[in-house]
N, C-alpha and C positions, 0 to 999 in steps of 0.2 A: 504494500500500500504506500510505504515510505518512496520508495522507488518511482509509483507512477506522480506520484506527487511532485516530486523533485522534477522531472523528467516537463508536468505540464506548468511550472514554473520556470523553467527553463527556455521553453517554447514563448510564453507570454513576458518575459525578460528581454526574449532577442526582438520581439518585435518590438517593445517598448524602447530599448538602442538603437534599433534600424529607423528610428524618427528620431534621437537625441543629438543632441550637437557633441562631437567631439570635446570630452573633457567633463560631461554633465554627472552630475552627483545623483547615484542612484539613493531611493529611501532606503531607510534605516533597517536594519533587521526587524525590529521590532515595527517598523510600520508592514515590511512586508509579511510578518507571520499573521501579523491582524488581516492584511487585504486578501491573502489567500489561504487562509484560515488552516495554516498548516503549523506545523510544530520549528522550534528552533534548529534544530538538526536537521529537516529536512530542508529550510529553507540554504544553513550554509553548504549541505550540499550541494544543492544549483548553484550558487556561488560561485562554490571550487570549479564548476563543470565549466562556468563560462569563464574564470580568468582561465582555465586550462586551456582553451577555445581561444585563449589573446582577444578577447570581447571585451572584459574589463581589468581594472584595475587596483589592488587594497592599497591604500596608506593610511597605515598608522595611527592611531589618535586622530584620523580624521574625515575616515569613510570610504565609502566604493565608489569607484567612476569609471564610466564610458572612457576606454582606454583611446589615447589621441594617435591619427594615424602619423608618426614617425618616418621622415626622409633619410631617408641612408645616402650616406655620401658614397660614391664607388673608390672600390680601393685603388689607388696608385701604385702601381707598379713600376712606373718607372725607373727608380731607383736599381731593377736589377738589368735595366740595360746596361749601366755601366759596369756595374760587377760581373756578367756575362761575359762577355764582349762577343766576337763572332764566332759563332763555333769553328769546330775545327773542321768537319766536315759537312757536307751536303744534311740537312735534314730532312730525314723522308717520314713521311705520316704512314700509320697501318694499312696494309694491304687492303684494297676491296674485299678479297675476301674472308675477312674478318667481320667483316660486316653484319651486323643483327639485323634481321627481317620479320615482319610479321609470322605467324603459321598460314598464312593463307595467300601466300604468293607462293612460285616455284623458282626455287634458290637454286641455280644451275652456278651458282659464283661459289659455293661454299668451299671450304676445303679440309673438309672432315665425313665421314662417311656417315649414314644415318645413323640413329639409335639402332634401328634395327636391325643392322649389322653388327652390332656388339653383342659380347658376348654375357647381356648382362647378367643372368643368373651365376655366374661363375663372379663376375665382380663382387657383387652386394655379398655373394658368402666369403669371396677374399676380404675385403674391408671389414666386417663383421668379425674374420678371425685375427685379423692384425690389429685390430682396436680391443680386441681381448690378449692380442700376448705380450712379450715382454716389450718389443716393438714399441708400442706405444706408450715407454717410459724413460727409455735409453738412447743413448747418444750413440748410430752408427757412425762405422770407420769410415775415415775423409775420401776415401775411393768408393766405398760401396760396402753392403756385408758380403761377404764372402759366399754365400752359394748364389748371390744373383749376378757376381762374378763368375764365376764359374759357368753357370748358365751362358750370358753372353758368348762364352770360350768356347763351351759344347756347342755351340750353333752354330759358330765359324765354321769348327775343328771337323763341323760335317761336311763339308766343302771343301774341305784341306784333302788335295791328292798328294800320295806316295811322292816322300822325296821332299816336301816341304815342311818346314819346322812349324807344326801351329803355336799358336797363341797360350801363353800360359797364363789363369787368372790374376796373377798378379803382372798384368798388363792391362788390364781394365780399368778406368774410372767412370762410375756411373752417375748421372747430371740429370739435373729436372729438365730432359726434357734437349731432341736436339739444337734447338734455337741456342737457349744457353749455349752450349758445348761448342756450335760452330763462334758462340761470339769469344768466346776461350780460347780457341784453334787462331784463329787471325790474330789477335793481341798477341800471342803467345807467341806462336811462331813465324808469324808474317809482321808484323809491326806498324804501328805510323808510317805512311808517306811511301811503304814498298809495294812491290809488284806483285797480286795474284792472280794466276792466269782462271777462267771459267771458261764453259760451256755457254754459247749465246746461243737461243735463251736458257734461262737458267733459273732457280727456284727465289721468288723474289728474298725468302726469309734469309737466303743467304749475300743475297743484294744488301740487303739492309742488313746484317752481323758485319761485312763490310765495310760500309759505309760509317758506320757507328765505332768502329777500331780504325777507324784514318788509312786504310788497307786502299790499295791505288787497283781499282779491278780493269784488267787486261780482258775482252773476249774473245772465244776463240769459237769460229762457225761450229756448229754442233746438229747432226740429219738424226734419221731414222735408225742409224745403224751408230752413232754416237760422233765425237769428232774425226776429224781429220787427221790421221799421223802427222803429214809431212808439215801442215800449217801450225800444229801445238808443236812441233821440234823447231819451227820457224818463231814461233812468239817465246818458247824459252830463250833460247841464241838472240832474239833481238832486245829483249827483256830484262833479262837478268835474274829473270823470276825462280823458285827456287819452291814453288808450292802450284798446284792445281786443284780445286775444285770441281768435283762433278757426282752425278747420279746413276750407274752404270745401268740399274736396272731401274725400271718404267719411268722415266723421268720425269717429273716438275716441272712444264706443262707439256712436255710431247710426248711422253709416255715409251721413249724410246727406249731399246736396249743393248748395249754392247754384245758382240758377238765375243765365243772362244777367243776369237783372231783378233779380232783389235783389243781387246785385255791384255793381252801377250805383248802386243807395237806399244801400248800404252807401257805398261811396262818396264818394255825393255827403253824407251824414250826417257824414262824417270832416271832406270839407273844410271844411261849414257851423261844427265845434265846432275846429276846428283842429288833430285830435288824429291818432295813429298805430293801425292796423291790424298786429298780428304775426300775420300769415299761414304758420300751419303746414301746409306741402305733404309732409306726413309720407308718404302711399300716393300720391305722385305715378305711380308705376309700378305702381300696382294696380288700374288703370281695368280693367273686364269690359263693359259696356254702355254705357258712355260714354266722354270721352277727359277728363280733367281742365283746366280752364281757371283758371287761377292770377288773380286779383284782380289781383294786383304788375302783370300785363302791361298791364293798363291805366288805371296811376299813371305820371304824368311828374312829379308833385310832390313824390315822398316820405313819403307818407302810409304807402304800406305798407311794412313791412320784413321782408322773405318767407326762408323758413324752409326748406329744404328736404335732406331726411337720403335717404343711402346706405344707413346703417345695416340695415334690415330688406331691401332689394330685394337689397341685391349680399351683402352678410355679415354677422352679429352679430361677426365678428370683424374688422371693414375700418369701425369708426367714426367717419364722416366723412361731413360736411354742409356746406351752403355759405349763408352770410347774405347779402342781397342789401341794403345801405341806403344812401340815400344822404343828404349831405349831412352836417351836425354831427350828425346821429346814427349816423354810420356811424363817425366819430370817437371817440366814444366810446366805444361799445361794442366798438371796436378796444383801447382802453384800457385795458378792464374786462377784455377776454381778456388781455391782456399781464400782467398784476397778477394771473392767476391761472394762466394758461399760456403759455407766450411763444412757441410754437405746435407745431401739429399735426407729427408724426412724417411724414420726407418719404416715408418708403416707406411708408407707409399712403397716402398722398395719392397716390402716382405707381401704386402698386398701385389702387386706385379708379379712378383717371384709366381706366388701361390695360383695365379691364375693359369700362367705357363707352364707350370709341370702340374697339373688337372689333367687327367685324361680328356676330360672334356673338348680342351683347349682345340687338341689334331682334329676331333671332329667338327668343331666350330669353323676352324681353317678349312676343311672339305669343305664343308655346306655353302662358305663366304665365297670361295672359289667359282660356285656357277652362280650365284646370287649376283659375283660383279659380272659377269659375262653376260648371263640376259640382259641386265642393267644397259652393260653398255649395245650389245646388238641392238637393243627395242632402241636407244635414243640414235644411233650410226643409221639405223634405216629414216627412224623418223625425220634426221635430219636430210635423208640421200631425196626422199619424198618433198616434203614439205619444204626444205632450203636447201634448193640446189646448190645457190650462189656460192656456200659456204662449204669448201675443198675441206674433207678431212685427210689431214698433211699425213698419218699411218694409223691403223688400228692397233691400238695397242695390245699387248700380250700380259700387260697385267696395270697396275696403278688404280688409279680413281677419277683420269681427265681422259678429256676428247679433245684437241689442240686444231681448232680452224683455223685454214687462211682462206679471208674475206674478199670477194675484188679491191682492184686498185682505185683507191679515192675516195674507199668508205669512210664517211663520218663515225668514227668510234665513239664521241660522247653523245651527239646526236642519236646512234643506234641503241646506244644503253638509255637513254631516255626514254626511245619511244618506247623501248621490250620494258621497261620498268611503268611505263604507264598502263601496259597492259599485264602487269604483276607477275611479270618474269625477269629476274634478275642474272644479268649476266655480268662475267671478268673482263673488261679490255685486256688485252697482251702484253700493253706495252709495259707493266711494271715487272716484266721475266726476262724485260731486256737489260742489260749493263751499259748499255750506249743507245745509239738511235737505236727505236726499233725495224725490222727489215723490212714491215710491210705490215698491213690492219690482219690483227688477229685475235681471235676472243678464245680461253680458257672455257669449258664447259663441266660438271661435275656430275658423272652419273650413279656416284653413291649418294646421291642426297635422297631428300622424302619425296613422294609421290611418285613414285614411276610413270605409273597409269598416266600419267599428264606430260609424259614427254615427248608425245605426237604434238598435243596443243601448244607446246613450248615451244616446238620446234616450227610450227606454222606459224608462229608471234612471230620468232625469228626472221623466217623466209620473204613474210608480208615486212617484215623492217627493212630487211637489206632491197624489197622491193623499191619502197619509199624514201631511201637512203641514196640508191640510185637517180 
């Protein structure tokens, strides 16, 4: 009773405000318990409710008031232009697709596969068990615990043929996650202001790890079948460079993959300049028509330092990857994590661990396996149908993108206008490039939600590039 009382004094309060002039003294408690014939506690309850509301206001020894509406001066900032001064590098804002969208558009831009590609029932009872064990009381070791090292090693070590030294876990350091670990890898071992060569195009997040370490990025043309020998032994010799980055398997955004044969020119190119391979095995778990065969597996010298995230296969929310290097550069870049994280959260890591060696896990990997293949067939036809215009540059063999090139002259932000007005959201290309980009091309994601709708995406598309023309 107390409750509805308060509640309809509250009500005939705010209208009696909603006509008072700024600053007006409301009556007295005691005139209000008399006007609405209610008790003293109920009435300082409405009270509380409307100063909580910022309605009014109590002072003191001298009553309640219609609180006055207050100008806020805007903050100056100024001051830290001078204590900035210019950065050191280019600043780049988050990738498009990073981008939050409503549920009710088709997010072809994202770059994480749906929920319902995860493996969630295997998650929720790992996090469940690592928030009950010791995990989530203890300080793990600054490289990783030790069997999710060791893991990382068994995965390589499967891929390691006869005759090459694999990986032993104490070469591992595990990182929230590859972004971290590549922005480690460049400071570390590339530096302010030096040369690293890439793959154009190439995966923006490592454009921007980059960009963000004063790293001077070199590209180097990069097809279906991955770069060019003679042109990467041409920009090491013209360069100086002493590092490469790349994605051997499904690549970031062309889904391309090194053959046996050019692993080997690659390679043997590194030992001839003396330099390092950072090998990003980011879709390691997203083979559809092939099985991915990791470069790392067959270095016993250290040339490559392999890269390889949890992050998209088991959960955007379980960020954690595992660095594979050895020798004084595994040292260091131990170093560089320490100075900026002194390590990974253990129940993230024991959660990860526990999901990967689940039986479950291999048969999850099955099932995902033609899950991305229809995925991608139904959107590769809808697009061959409905938007001719738009050349798909290889069918991938495994990944999460479809890499179009558009005709010459399309309007790129035009075309993402009009496809966003009709609540399909697409990636422009240009930010997988490291320099100009070669020509209009848009990213497209077929692990995202709604399948069923990517005829109608694909015809938003076809009618855009129409109009576009």
């Amino acid at each position: 009773m107390n409750n509805d009382s308060s509640s309809r004094i509250v009500v005939r309060l705010k209208e009696w405000i909603s006509g008072a002039a700024p600053g007006a003294r409301l009556p007295s408690t005691r005139s209000l318990v008399a006007e609405y014939q209610a008790s003293p506690v109920t009435v300082q309850k409405a009270l509380q409710t409307l100063t909580a509301q910022g309605l009014i206001e109590s002072r003191p020894g001298v009553g309640t008031f219609v609180r006055a509406a207050r100008m806020v001066r805007p903050a100056d900032y100024g001051w830290q232009t001078a204590a900035l001064r210019s950065p050191q590098g280019s600043v780049r804002v988050a990738s498009a697709t990073m981008r939050s969208t409503p549920n009710d558009v088709l997010a072809f831009h994202a770059g994480y596969p749906d929920r319902e590609l995860l493996p969630e029932r295997l998650i929720r009872a790992a996090l469940t068990r690592a928030a009950r064990s010791d995990a989530a009381l203890s300080r793990p070791p600054a490289a990783g615990i030790p069997e999710l090292q060791s893991w990382f090693v068994h995965e390589l070590g499967a891929s390691t043929p006869v005759g090459v030294t694999p990986p032993t876990p104490s070469d591992v350091i595990v990182v929230p996650g590859s972004q971290g670990g590549l922005s480690s890898i460049f400071r570390a071992l590339v530096g302010n202001g030096q040369p690293l060569l890439v793959e154009s195009p190439t995966y923006w997040g490592a454009i921007l790890a980059a960009a963000q370490a004063g790293v001077r990025l070199i590209p180097v043309p990069s097809g279906p079948e991955g770069p060019d020998p003679e042109e990467l032994s041409r920009a090491f010799e013209e360069t100086g460079a002493r590092m490469f980055y790349a994605q051997p398997n499904y690549a970031n955004p062309t889904g391309a993959q090194w053959s046996a044969q050019r692993a080997e020119q690659v390679l043997e190119i590194l030992r001839n300049h003396g330099a390092f391979l950072v090998e990003d095995d980011w879709a390691h778990d997203f083979g559809i028509t092939t099985t991915p065969n990791p470069v790392a597996a067959h270095d016993s010298s250290g040339h490559v330092i392999y890269i390889r995230s949890l992050t998209k296969s088991v959960s955007p929310a379980i960020r954690v990857a595992g660095i594979i290097a050895r020798g004084p550069a595994r040292e260091r870049i131990l170093a560089e994590r320490a100075a900026e994280m002194m390590y990974v959260s253990g129940v993230l890591q024991a959660a990860a661990l526990d999901v990967v060696t689940q039986p479950g896990w291999q048969t999850h990997l099955r099932g995902l396996r033609h899950q991305l293949q229809s995925r991608r067939d139904l959107l590769a036809s809808s697009l061959r149908e409905h938007a001719p215009q738009a050349h798909i540059t290889t069918v991938p063999k495994g990944g999460l993108n479809l890499w179009l090139r558009l005709p010459d002259g399309t309007d790129l932000d035009k075309l993402t206008r009009d496809c966003e007005s009709s609540r399909v959201i697409i990636a422009p290309g240009n930010e997988w490039f490291p320099a100009e980009p070669a020509g209009p091309y848009i990213r497209l994601n077929y692990a995202g939600a709604n399948p069923a709708a990517f005829p109608e995406g694909a015809k938003v598309i076809g009618q855009a590039l129409e109009r576009n023309g």
